[in-house]
C-alpha positions as CSV (number, residue, x, y, z in Angstrom):
1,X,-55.7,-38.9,-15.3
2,X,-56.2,-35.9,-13.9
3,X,-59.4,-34.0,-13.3
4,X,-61.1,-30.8,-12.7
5,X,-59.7,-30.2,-9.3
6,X,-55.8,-30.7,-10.5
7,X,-57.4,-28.4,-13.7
8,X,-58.6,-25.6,-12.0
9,X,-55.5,-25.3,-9.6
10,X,-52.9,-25.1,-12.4
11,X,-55.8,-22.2,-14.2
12,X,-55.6,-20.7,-10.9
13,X,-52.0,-20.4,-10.2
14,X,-50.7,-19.5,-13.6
15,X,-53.2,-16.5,-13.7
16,X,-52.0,-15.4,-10.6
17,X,-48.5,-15.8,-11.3
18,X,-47.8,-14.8,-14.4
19,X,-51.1,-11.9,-14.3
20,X,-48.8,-8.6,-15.2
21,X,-47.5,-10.4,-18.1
22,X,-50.8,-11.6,-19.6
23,X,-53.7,-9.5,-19.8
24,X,-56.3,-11.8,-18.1
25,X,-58.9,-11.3,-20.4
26,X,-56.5,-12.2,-23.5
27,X,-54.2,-14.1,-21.3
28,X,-53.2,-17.9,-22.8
29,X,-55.8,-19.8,-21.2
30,X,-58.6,-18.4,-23.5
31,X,-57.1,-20.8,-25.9
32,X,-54.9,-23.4,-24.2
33,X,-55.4,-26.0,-22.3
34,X,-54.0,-25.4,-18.2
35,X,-52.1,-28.9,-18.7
36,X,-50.2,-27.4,-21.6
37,X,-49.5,-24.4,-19.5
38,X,-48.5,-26.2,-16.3
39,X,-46.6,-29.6,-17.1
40,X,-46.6,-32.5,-15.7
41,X,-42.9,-33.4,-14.6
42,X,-43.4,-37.5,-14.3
43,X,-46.1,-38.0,-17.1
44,X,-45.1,-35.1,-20.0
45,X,-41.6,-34.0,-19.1
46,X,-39.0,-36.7,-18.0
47,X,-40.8,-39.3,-20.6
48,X,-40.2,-36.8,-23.0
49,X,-36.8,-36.3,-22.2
50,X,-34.6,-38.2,-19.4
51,X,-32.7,-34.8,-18.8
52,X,-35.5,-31.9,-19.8
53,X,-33.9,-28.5,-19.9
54,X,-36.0,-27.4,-17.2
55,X,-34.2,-23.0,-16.6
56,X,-35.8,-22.9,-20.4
57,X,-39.1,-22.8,-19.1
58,X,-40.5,-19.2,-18.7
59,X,-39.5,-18.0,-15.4
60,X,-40.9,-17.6,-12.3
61,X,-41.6,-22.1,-13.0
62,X,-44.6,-23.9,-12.5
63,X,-44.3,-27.5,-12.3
64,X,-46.8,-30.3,-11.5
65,X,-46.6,-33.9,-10.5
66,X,-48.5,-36.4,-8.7
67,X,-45.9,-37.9,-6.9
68,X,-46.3,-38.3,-2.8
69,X,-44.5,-36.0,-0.7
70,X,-41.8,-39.0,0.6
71,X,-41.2,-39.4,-3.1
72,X,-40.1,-35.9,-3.8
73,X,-36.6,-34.8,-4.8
74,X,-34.8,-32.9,-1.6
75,X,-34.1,-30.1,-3.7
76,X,-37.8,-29.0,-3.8
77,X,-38.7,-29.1,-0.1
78,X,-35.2,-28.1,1.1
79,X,-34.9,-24.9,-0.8
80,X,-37.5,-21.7,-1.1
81,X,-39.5,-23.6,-4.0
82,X,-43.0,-23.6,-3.0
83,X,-45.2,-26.8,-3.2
84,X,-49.0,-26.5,-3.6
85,X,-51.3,-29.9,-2.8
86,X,-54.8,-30.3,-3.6
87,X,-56.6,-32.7,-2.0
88,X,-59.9,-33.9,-2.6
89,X,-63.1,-36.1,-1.3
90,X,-61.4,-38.8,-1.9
91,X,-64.9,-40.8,-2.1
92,X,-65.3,-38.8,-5.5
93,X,-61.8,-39.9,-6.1
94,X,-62.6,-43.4,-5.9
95,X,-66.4,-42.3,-8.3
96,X,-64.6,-41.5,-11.0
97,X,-63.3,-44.6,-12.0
98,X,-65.1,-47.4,-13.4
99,X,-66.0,-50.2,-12.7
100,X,-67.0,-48.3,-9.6
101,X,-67.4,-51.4,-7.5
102,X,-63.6,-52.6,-8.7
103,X,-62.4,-49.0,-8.6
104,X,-63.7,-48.8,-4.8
105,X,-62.1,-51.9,-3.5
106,X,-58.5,-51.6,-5.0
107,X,-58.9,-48.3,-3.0
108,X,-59.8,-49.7,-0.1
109,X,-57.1,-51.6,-0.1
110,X,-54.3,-48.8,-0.8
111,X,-54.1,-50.5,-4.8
112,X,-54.3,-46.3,-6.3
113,X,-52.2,-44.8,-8.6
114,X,-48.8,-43.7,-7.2
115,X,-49.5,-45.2,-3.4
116,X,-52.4,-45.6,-1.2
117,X,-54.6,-42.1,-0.8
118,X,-53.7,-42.2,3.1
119,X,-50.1,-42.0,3.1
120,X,-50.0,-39.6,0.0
121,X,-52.4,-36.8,2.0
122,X,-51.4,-37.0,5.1
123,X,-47.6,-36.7,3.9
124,X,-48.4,-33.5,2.5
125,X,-50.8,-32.7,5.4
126,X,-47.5,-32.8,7.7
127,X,-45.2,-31.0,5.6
128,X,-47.6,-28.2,5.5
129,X,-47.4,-28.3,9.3
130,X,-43.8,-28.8,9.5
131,X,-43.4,-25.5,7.1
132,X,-46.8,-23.1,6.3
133,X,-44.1,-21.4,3.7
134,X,-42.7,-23.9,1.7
135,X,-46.3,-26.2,1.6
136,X,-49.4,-25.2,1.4
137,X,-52.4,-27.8,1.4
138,X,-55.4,-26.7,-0.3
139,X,-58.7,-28.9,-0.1
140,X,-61.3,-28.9,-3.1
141,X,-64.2,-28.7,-0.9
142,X,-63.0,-25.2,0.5
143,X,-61.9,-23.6,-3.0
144,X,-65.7,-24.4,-4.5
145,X,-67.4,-23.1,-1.3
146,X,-65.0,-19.7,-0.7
147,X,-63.1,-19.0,-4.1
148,X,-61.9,-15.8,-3.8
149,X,-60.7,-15.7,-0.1
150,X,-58.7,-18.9,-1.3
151,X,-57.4,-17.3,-4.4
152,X,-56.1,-14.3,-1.9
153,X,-54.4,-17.0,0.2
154,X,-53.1,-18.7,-2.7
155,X,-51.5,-15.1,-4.4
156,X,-49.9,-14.8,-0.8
157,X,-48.4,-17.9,-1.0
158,X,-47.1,-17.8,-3.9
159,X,-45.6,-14.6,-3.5
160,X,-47.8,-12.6,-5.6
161,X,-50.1,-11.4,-3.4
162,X,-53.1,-8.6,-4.9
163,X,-52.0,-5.1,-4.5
164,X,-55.1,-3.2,-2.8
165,X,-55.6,-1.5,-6.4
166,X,-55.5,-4.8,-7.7
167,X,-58.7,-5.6,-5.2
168,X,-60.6,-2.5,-5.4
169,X,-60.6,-3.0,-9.1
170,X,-62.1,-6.6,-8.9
171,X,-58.8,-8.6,-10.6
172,X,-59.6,-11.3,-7.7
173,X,-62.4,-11.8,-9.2
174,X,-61.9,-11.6,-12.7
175,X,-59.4,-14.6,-12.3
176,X,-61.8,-16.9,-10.3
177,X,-64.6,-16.0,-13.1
178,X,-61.9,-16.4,-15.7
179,X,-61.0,-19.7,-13.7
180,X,-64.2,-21.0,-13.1
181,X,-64.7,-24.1,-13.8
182,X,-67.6,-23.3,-16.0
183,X,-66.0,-21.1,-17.5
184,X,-62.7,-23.2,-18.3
185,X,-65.6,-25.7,-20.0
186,X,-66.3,-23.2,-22.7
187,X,-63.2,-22.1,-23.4
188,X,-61.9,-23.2,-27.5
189,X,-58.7,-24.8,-25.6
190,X,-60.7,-27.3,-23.9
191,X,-63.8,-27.7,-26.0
192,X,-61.4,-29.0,-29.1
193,X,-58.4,-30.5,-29.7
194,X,-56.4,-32.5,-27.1
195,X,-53.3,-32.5,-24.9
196,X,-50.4,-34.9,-25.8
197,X,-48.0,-36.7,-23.8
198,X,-45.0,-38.4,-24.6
199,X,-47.4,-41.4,-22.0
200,X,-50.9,-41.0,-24.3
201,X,-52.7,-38.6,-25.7
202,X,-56.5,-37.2,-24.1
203,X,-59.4,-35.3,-25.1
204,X,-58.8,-31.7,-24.1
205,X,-62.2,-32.0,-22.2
206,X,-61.8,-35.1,-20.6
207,X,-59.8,-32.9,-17.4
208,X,-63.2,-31.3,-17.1
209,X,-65.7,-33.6,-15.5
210,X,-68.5,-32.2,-13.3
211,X,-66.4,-31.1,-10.2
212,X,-69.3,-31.4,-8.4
213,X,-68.4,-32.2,-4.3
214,X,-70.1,-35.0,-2.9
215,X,-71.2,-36.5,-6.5
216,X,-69.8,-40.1,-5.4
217,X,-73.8,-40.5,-3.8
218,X,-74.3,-40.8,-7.4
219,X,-72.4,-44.2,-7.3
220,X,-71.4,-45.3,-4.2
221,X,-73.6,-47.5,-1.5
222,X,-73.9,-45.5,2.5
223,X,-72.2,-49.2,3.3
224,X,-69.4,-48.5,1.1
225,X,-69.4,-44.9,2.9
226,X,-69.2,-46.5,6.3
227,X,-66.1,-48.4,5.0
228,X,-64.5,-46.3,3.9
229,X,-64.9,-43.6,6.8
230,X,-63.8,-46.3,9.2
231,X,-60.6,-47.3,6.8
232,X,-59.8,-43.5,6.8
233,X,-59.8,-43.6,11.3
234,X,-57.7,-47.1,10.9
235,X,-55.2,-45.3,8.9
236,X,-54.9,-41.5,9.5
237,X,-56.7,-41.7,13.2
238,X,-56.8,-37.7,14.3
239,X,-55.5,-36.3,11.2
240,X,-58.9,-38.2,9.2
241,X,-60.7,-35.3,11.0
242,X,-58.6,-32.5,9.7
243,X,-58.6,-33.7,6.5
244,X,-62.5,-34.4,6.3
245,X,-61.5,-37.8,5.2
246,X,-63.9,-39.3,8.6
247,X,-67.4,-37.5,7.4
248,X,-67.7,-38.6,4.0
């Protein structure tokens, strides 16, 4: 199930996207949850429909899916659709499960959700290499600590970058307070109610866990670190590094 990081990154994009239509401060997401707002393709859309009318959407579109980068149709990576991956800690990946000790060792082994973690970031990791304007790779750890520098980048990406009216009157800011985390917590959309899928159905606040980085300390043993830090070299070798996926 997805979490905060996949929760603030959908908040994020459709407030910068769709921002001249909705006045930020009245804007959808004061009452709806961002997984409403930003479907999921594989788990809401094509169970719901093996042929989903996808032009009806409002337009410009904003997808999701959790699907690894090898898995991905042609037509999104070899046209001007943009692709947005968030990656993060995957030791606070592998916390949020439970029974931790379980949890950790099916990951260990590559047993997680839609592939092994290695192969699904570092696929993404080189298609943002291979093209910086079709695939951008975004890692938790830098959104929490510089928000507003990455919500510039991410506006630029998009192709919605901030007009310098748009920055001298704060609206950067105004959508990372709007997007907060924090702030997402306390808003009626995901304090009540829930969001349904044609797969299950979930507590609206259950995609809004701590989103603290480094909480797996919380749970997981410094052997279990060390294992995992030297599964991450086996696997990714010099791209581990990059990814922070050697340090823990």
């Amino acid at each position: 199930m997805p979490k905060s990081g996949t929760t603030w990154l959908k908040s994020l994009s459709f407030s910068i996207i769709y921002r001249k239509k909705n006045s930020i401060l009245k804007g959808p997401l004061l009452t709806t949850n961002p997984h409403e707002l930003v479907r999921f393709l594989e788990y809401d859309l094509f169970l719901e429909c093996a042929k989903p009318d996808l032009e009806a959407f409002l337009c410009p579109r904003i997808f999701s899916t959790n699907l690894p980068c090898h898995a991905l149709p042609k037509s999104i990576l070899n046209t001007k659709r943009r692709t947005i991956y968030m990656r993060g800690n995957p030791l606070d990946q592998s916390a949020k499960a439970l029974p931790i000790d379980e949890a950790f060792e099916l990951f260990c082994k590559g047993i997680y959700p839609l592939g092994p973690f290695w192969d699904h970031a570092e696929g993404y990791w080189n298609a943002s290499l291979n093209d910086v304007q079709k695939v951008l790779f975004l890692k938790y750890e830098d959104l929490k600590i510089d928000a507003t520098s990455h919500v510039k980048k991410l506006a630029e990406f998009l192709g919605f970058p901030f007009s310098p009216e748009e920055d001298e009157n704060g609206v950067v800011e105004e959508i990372v307070r709007l997007c907060s985390l924090e702030n997402l917590r306390n808003l009626e959309g995901n304090k009540n109610g829930g969001v349904n899928t044609p797969a299950t159905k979930f507590k609206a606040s259950s995609f809004l866990r701590k989103g603290k980085v480094g909480d797996w300390t919380n749970f997981l043993t410094h052997s279990m670190a060390e294992r995992y830090k030297k599964i991450m070299e086996e696997k990714l070798g010099n791209v581990a590094y990059h990814l922070n996926c050697s340090n823990g």
